[in-house]
N, C-alpha and C positions, 0 to 999 in steps of 0.2 A: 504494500500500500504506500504509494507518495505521499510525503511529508503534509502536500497540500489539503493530502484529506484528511488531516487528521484534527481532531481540536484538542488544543492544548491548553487554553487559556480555562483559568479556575472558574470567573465569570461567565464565561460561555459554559460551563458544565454546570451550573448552580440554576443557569435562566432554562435550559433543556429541561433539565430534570424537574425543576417545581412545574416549568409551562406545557410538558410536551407530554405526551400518552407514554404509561408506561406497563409493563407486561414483565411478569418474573416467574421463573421457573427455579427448581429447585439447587440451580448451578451457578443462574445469572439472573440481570434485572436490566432490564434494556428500556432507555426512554427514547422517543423518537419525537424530533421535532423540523417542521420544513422550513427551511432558509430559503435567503432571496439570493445565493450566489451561483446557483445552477448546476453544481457538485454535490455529492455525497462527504458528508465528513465523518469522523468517526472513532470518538474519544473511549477510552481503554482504563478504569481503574480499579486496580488490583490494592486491599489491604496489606499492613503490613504484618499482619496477621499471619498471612501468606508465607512467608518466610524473607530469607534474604533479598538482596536486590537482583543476585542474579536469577533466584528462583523464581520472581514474580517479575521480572524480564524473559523471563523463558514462555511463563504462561501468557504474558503480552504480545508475544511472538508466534505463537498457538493460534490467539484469537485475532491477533490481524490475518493469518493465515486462511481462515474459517472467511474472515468478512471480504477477502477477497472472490472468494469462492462463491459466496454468497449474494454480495450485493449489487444491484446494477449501479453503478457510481454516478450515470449519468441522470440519476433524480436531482433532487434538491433537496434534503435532508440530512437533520444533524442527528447523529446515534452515539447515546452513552451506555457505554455497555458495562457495569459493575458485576465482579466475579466475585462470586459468593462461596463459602467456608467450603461448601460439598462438591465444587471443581476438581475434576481430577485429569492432573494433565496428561497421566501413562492411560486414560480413555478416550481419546485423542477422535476416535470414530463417534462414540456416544457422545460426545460435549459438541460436536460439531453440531448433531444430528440435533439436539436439542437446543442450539443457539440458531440454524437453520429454521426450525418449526417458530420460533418467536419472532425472528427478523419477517416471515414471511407474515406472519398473522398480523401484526404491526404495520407493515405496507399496506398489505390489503383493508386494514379496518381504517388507516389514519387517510389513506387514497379514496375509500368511501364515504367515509364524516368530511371531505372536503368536498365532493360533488355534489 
């Protein structure tokens, strides 16, 4: 995933999350909200709960993988994706499958409440 699509900024993750629809499943909690810049963006955070930096760099690197895979970039929406205690990265097939099933229900319902 390009740097561009990524959000970074703490502010931009605070207005998503209170403003935007959000859906959580027992691994993740994904908010999604539409921007005006014509791109997909798509903020990633990991507790430090989690472990080290490299271990919750690892899982950050898992799930931009997965958002590749998954999302059309060429929407307009901003995704925050918080990874929750029961993530497990050596399940690498099943956390897709289940980060998949919410990105997709989330498009679809937040694509519908807009028309």
């Amino acid at each position: 995933m390009k740097k561009i699509n990524r959000v970074t900024k703490s502010k931009d993750f605070g207005r998503i999350i209170t403003a935007g629809q959000t859906k959580t499943s027992k691994s993740f909690v994904v908010s999604v909200l539409q921007n005006d810049l014509g791109y997909v963006r798509v903020g990633i955070s990991v507790s430090k709960k989690r472990g080290n930096a490299v271990r919750r760099n690892y899982i950050k690197r898992q799930v931009r993988s997965i958002c590749r895979s998954q999302i059309d970039f060429s929407n307009n929406y901003d995704f925050i994706i918080v990874i929750r205690q029961n993530y497990d990265p050596d399940q690498y097939a099943e956390m897709e499958k289940e980060l998949k099933q919410l990105i997709d229900h989330l498009q679809r319902s937040y694509h519908a409440s807009k028309d």
